[in-house]
N, C-alpha and C positions, 0 to 999 in steps of 0.2 A: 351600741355594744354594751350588755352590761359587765356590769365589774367586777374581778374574783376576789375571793377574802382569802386571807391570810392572815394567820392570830393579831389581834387587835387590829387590823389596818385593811382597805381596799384596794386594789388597782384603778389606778384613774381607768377611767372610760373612755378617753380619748390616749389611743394607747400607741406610744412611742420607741415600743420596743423591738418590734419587727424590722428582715432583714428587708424587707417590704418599704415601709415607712423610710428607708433610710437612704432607698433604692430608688424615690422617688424626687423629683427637683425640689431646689428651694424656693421656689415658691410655693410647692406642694405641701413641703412641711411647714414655714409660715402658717400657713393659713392654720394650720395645728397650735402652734405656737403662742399664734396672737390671742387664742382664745385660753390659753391655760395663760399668759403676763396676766390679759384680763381680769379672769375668774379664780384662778388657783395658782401663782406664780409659784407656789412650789408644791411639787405633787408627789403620789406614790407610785410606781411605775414597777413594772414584770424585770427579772434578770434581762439583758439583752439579748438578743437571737445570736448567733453564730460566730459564740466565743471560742475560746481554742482548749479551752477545761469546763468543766461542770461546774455554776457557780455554787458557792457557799453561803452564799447570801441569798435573803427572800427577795433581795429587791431594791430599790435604787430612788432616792431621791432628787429630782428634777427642779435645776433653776432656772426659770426661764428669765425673770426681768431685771433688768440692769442695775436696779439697787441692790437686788439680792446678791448676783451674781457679786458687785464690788463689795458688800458687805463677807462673802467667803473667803473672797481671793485677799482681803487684808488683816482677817482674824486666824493667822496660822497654827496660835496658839490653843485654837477651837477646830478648826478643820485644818487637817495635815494631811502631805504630799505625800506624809511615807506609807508604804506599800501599792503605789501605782496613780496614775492621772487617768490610765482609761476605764472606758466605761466599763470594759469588759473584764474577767476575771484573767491574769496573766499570771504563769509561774514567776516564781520570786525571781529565781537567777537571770531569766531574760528581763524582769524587769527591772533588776540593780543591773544589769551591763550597757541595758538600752536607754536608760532615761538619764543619767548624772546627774546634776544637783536638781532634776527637774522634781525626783521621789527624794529630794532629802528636806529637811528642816531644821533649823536652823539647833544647835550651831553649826552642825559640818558644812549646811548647805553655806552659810556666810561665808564661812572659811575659804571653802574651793570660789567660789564666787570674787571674793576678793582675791585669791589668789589668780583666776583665769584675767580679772579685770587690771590685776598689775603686767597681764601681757598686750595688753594694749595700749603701748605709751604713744605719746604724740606723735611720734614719727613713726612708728608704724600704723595710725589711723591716715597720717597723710599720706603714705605709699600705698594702701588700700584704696582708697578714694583716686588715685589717679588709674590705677589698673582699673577700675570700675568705670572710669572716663574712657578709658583705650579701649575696654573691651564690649562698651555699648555700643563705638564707632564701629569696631570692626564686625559684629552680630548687623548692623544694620547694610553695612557694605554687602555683607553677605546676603543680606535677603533683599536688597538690590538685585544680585545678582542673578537670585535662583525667583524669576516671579511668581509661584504658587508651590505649596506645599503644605505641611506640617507647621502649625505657629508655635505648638507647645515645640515641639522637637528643633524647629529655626531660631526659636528666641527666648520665650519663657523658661524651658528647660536649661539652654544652655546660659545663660548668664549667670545664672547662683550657683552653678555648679561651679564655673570657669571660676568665680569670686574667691569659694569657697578654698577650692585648693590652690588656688596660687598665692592668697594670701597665706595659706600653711607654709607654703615652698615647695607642696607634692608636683614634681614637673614630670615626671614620666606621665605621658599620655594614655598610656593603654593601664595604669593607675585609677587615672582620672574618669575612664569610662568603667570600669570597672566600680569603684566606687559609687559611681551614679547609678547603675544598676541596683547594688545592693542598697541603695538610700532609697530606691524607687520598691524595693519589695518590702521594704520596713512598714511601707506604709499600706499597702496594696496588699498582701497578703492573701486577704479573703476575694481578690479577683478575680475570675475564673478567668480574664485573658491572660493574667499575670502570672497566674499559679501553672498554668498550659499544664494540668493533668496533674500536679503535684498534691501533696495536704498543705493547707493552708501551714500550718505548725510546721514542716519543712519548709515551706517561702521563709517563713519567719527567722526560724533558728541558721540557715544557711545566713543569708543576707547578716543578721546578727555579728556570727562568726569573723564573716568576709569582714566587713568594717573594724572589728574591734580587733581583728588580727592585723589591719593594716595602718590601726594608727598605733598599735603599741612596737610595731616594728619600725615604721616612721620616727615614733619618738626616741628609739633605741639609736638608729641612724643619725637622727638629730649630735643627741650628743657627744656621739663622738667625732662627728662631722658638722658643727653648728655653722649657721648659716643667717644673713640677714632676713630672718623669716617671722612669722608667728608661730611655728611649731619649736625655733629653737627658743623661743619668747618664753613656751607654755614649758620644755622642760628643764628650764633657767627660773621660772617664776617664783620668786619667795616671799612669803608674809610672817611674819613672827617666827620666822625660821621654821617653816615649815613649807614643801613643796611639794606637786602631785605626783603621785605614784605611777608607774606606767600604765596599771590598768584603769586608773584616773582619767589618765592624758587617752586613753582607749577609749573607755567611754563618753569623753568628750568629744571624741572625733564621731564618735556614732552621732549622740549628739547635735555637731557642727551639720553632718551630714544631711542627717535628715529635716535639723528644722530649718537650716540654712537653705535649703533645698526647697522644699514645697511650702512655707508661709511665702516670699518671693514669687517663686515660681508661679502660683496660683493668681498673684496679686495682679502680677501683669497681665494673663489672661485673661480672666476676668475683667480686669480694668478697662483693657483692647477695646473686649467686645462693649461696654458701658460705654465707651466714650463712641463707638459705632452707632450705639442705639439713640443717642443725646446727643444730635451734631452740635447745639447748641451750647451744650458743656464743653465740647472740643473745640467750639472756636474761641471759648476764654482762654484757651492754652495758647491757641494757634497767635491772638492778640495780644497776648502780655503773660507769656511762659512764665517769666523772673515774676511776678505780680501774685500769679495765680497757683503756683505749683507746691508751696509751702500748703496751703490748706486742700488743693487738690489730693497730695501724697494721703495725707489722715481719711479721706472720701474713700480713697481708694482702699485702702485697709478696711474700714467701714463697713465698703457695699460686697468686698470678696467675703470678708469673716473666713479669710483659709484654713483658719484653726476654729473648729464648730465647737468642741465640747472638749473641757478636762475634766477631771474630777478629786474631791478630797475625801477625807473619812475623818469623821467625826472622833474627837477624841476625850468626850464627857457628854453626859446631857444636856441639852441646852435649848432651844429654842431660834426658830429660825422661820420670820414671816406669820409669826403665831400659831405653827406649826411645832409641837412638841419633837424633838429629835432624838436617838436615844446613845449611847456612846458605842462608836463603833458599823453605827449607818452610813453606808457612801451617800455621800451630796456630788451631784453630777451638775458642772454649770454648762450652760447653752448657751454659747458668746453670740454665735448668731443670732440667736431670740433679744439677744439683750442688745444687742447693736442695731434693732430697728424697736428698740422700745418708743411707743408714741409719747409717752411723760415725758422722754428725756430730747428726743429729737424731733423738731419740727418736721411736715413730712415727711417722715421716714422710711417710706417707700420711695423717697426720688432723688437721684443723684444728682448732687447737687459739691460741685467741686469749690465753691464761695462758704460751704457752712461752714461758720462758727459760732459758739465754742464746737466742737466735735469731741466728745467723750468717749469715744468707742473704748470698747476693751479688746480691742485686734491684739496688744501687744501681751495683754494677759490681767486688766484691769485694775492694775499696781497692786500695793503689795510687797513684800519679799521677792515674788516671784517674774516679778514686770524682762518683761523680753530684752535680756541685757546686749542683744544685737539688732535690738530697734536701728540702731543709727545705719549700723551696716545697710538691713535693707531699702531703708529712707535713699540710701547713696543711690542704690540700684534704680529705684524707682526714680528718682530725680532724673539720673543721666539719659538710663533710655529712654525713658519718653519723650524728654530733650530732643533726641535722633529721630526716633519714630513722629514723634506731630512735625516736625521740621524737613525732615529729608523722606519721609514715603507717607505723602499728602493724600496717594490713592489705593493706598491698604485696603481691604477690603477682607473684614473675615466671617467662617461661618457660623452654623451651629454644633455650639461644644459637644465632647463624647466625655460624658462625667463619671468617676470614678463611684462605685456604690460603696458608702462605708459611713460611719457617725465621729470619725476624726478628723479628717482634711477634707474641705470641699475645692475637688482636685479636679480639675481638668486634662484627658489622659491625650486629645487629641482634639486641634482646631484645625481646618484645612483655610488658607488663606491664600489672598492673589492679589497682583497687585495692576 
């Protein structure tokens, strides 16, 4: 392929911006990947294909390797969150209602940050962690029960969702599916099973809506109805006397929804099938769970990479990989490129649930911005799998039906039997 120009600069030639290329598995884009860590870890790359506005920009800066990748995500002061993390060009309003502190920088983002974090006191982490014990048992009872199906729909899907809103205190049920819905088109948009005939920019702005209208009404309810919750937590929370605003506590529910939703969600899936393919891996759990599950959990973030790519925008000239940058160029990082970098991890194509150290950047490769519900889904992952290697020995799942998109490597449907 050769490469087009554009004033001063070229399109890499090994090009990454097709709905194509994104459309394609991960393995498929590795093999893309490992040759630009290699040869050009950070590149010049076309607008991305099948955004939801016309981009404004020439074009997009690519990180693929793990150093570079940790060296963006902890210079915030160099490359900022604000104006959008994705690759693609997003109006402003959907992208201040949909992301929360994810598009801000510091200081608001500190603020709201410590403020959400003073709603997580100790005892409401212990009350979460038990519902996240109950509700691994009862997901696996159930798929006892039901022997083949849907995995995403029987287990992955439904545990972070269950997680997500009953640690809120959202108990009405037809809430609860309702919301997973709209957390599932947040992400899915440009599906065409998902969109079933719609514009992708309708999937988007409905779903938007629906969420940020039902946590600011939640939160409304909250207070005048508090309750031993996390949402009466978050419209109670104070730091310097200052506390969130409804549409705050809104866009946090968007938020909660979606990343609480498919980083999880994905993790398991994915995991399943790894540990299907690697009986060998699965019988260290099977041998010594308690032993082994502490650095399995990190493996498992590792080998899914459910969050593929953010991005920041440069906020001065600078220099990045010896790479002139100029203020104002998006830097796109590639966590899954960077999470089988060969410098940093010993074979890195092979799952291996004993590595240590494990540096992945699954949670978002520190930073300001490091995944402040790491713990949460560590909970998740510990408990079910607990259930699943112990109580259904003879699971058996197939091959995934993967989501097309360059944000979450999403799994939309496993058929499994047991």
């Amino acid at each position: 392929m050769t490469s087009l120009l554009v004033p001063g600069r070229a399109y890499d030639a090994l090009d990454i911006s097709s709905v194509e290329f994104w459309a394609g598995t991960a393995d498929q884009r590795e093999e893309t990947f490992k040759v630009l860590r290699r040869e050009r870890p950070i590149s010049w790359h076309r607008p991305l294909e099948g955004a939801l506005m016309p981009p404004e920009n020439d074009g997009l800066w690519v990180v693929t390797s793990h150093a570079l990748v940790g060296e963006v995500s902890k210079n915030p002061e160099v490359y900022s969150s604000e104006g959008g993390v994705q690759f693609e060009e997003v109006p402003d309003d959907i992208n201040e209602a949909a992301s929360s502190f994810l598009a801000l920088d510091d200081p608001r983002h500190a603020i709201l940050r410590r403020i959400v974090s003073a709603a997580f006191t100790p005892k409401q982490i212990r009350k979460i962690h038990d519902q996240i014990k109950a509700q691994a048992r009862q997901i696996v009872d159930d798929l006892l029960a039901q022997p083949e199906g849907d995995f995403v729909q029987a287990v992955s899907k439904r545990l972070p969702m269950w997680t997500i809103y009953e640690m809120l205190g959202l108990e009405d049920l037809d809430l609860r599916e309702q919301g997973a819905h709209h957390a599932d088109g947040m992400v899915s948009w440009a599906d065409e099973d998902v969109a079933a005939g719609r514009e992708p920019g309708e999937v988007l702005n409905e779903s938007l809506v629906g969420l940020l209208q039902m946590g600011m009404e939640f939160a409304e309810e909250r207070r005048a109805h508090p309750k031993d919750d996390l949402m009466t937590n978050l419209v109670n929370a104070e730091v310097d006397g200052q506390q969130l605003t409804d549409e705050e506590i809104g866009s946090f529910f968007v938020l909660l929804s979606v990343a609480g939703n498919d980083t999880t969600r994905n993790s398991i899936s994915l995991s399943t099938k790894a540990l299907q393919e690697n009986p060998d891996q699965r019988r260290l759990l099977v041998d010594d769970y308690d032993g082994v599950i502490a650095t399995a959990m990190e493996e498992f973030v590792r080998w899914a990479s459910p969050v593929m790519t953010f991005r920041r925008t440069a906020t001065r000239d600078t220099v990045l990989g010896g790479q002139e940058i100029k203020a104002g160029d998006w830097v796109a990082m590639v966590y899954s490129s960077a999470n089988r970098d060969e410098t940093v991890f010993a074979d890195a194509h092979t799952f291996d649930l004993r590595r240590s150290p494990n540096p992945h950047v699954g949670f978002g490769a520190g930073g300001p911005h490091f995944c402040m519900g790491s713990f949460v889904a560590k909970m998740q992952l510990r408990e079910l799998f607990d259930q699943l290697i112990h109580r259904a020995p003879t699971l058996r799942v197939g091959e995934p039906d993967y989501l097309a998109g360059n944000f979450v490597h999403a799994v939309k449907s496993m058929p499994y039997a047991l």
